[in-house]
N, C-alpha and C positions, 0 to 999 in steps of 0.2 A: 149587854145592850147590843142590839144591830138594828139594822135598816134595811128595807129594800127600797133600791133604786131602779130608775127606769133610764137607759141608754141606746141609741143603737136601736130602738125595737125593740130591744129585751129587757129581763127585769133580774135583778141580780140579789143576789141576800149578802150583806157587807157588812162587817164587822170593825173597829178600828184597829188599824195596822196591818191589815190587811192586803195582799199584794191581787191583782188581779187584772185579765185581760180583756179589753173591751172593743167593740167598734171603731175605729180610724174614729181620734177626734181633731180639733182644729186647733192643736193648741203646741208648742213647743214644748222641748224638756224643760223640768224644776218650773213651768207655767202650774198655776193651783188654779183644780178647775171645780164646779158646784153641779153637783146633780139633781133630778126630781127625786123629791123622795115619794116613792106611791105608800108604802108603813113602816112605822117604825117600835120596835117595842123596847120598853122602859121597867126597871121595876115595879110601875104603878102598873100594866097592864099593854096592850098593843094599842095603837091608835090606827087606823087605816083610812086614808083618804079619800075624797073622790071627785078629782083624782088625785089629787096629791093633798099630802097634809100641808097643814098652814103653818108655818112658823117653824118648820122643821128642815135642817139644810145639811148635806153630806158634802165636805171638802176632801180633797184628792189633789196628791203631787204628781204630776206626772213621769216618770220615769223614763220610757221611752218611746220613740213611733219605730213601727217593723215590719215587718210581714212575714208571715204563717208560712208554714212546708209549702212544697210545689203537689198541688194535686192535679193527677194524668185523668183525662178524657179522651176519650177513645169511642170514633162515631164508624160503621159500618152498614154498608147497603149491599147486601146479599144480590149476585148474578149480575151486579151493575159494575163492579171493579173498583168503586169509591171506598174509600176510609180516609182516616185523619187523626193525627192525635193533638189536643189541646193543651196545654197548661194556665193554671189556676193559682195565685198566691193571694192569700187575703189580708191585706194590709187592717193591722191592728194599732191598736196605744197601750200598753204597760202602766198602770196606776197603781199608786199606794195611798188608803183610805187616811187620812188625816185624822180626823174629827166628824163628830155623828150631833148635833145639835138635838134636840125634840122639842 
């Protein structure tokens, strides 16, 4: 059995027990948090929403809040004497998929 959920913008395929890394959410550690489910399939076949299915709900522990590498940017304007370099970390959440409902 899995799901796909929608977080963040993105849409993930989840399984239970599952560890995985998502979008900064709002929530503390060991907080249980519920995601949209957009499908999810079952032995009887997939169901797929639109947009989301009805009655079907994916619970998650959270784990932890963090942030991702440092990624370097680097801006340059030729014959002007300008550059710069930036840095980038993207703040994520750590979940572990709980329970898959359909």
């Amino acid at each position: 059995m899995y799901a796909v959920i929608e977080t963040g913008g993105k849409q993930y395929k989840v399984e239970q027990d599952q560890i995985l890394f998502v979008e900064k959410l709002i929530a503390e550690e060991k907080d249980v948090v519920n995601f949209d489910v957009v499908a999810v399939a079952t032995d009887d076949g997939i169901k797929v929403g639109a947009p989301y299915v009805d009655g079907a709900k994916v619970t998650a522990e959270v784990l932890k809040n963090g942030k991702g590498k440092k990624i370097r940017v680097a801006t340059y304007k030729p014959k002007k004497g300008e550059k710069r370099t930036l840095g980038h970390r993207q703040p994520y959440t750590k979940v572990q998929i709980k329970s898959i409902e359909a």
